[in-house]
C-alpha positions as CSV (number, residue, x, y, z in Angstrom):
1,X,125.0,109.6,91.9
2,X,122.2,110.0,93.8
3,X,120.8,107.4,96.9
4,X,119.2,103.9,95.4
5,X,115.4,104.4,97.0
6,X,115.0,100.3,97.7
7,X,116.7,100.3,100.9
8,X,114.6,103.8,102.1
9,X,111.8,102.0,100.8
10,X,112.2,98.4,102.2
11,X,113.3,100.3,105.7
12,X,109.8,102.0,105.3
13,X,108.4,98.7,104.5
14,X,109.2,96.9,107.6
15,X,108.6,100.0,109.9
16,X,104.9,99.3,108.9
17,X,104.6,95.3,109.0
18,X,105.1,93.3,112.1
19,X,105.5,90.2,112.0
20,X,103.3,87.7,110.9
21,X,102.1,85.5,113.4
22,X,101.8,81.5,113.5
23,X,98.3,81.7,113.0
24,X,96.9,78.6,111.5
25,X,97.5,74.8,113.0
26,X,98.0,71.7,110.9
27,X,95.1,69.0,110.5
28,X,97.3,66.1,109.3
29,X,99.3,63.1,111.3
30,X,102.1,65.8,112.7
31,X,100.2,68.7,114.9
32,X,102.0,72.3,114.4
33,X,101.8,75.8,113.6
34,X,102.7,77.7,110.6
35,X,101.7,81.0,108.9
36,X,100.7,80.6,105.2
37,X,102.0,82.2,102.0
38,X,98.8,84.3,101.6
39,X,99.3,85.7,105.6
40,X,103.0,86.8,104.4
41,X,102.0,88.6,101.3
42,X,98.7,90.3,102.4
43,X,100.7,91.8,105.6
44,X,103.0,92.4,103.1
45,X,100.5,94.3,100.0
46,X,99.5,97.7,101.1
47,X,103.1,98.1,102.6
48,X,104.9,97.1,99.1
49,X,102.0,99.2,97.3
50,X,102.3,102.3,99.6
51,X,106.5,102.4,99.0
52,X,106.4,101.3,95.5
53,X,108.2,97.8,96.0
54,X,107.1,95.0,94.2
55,X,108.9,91.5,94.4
56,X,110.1,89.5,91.5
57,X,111.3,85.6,91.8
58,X,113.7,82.9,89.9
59,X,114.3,79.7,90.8
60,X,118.0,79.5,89.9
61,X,118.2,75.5,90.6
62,X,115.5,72.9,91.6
63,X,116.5,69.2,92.7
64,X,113.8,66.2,93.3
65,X,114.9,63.0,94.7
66,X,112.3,60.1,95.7
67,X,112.2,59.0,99.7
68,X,110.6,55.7,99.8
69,X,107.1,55.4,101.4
70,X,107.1,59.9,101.9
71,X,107.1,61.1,98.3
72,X,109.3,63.2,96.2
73,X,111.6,65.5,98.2
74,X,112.3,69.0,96.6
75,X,114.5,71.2,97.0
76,X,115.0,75.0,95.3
77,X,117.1,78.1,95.1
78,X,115.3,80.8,94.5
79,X,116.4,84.2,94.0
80,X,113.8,87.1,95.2
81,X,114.9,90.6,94.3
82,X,112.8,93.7,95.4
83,X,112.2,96.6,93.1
84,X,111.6,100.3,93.9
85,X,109.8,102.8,91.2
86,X,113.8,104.2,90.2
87,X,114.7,100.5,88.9
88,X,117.2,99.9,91.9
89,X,116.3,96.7,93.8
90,X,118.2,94.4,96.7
91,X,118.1,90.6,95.8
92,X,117.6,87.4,98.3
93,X,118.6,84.0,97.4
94,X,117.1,81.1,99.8
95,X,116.6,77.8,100.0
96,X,112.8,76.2,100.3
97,X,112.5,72.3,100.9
98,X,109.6,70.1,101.0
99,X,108.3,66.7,101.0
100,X,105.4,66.4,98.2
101,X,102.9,63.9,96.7
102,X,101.7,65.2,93.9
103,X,102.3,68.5,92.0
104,X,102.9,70.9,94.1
105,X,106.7,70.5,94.9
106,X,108.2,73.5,93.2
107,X,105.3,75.8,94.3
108,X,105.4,74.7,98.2
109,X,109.5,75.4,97.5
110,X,109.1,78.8,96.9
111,X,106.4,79.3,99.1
112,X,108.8,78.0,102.0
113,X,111.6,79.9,100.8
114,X,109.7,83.7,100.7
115,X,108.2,83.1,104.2
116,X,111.7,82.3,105.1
């Protein structure tokens, strides 16, 4: 049986990428740093395209509950499994939470639970 190449491949993956920085500051009520989605995946893109990993998600639950006076509160488990070229792959399940107005809940969810 020969050696599965995702974990060669994801070893090679973080070899490359440092970590992404805190590089952007909120402009609401609540003042703080974060790194967006879009800084995770494009530090991310050549690395994954260079080691032939790509990234496939499921959201294996998803719960909403109302908080008076904040919005709809959300909460997901989502499963992320990495894939090399020879089919083997290593799987991540995570938990992303947010507080949302409109209709962004599940997307802000998985958002939060991949930069996690």
């Amino acid at each position: 049986m020969e050696k599965p190449m995702i974990f060669e491949a994801m070893a090679n993956v973080l070899n490359e990428v440092d970590a992404v920085g805190k590089g952007k500051a909120s402009q609401g009520k609540i003042s703080f740093k974060y790194r967006s989605i879009d800084d995770v995946m494009n530090a991310l893109h050549s690395a994954f395209a260079t080691h032939g990993v790509f990234l496939t998600q499921k959201v294996e639950s998803h719960t909403m509950n109302e908080i008076q006076g904040r919005g709809i509160h959300h909460i997901a488990r989502v499963v992320f499994t990495f894939w090399a070229k020879d089919g083997s792959s290593i799987s991540s399940e995570v938990l992303g939470e947010c507080i949302e107005n409109g209709d962004k809940g599940i997307g802000k969810c998985m958002s939060y639970a991949l930069k996690t």
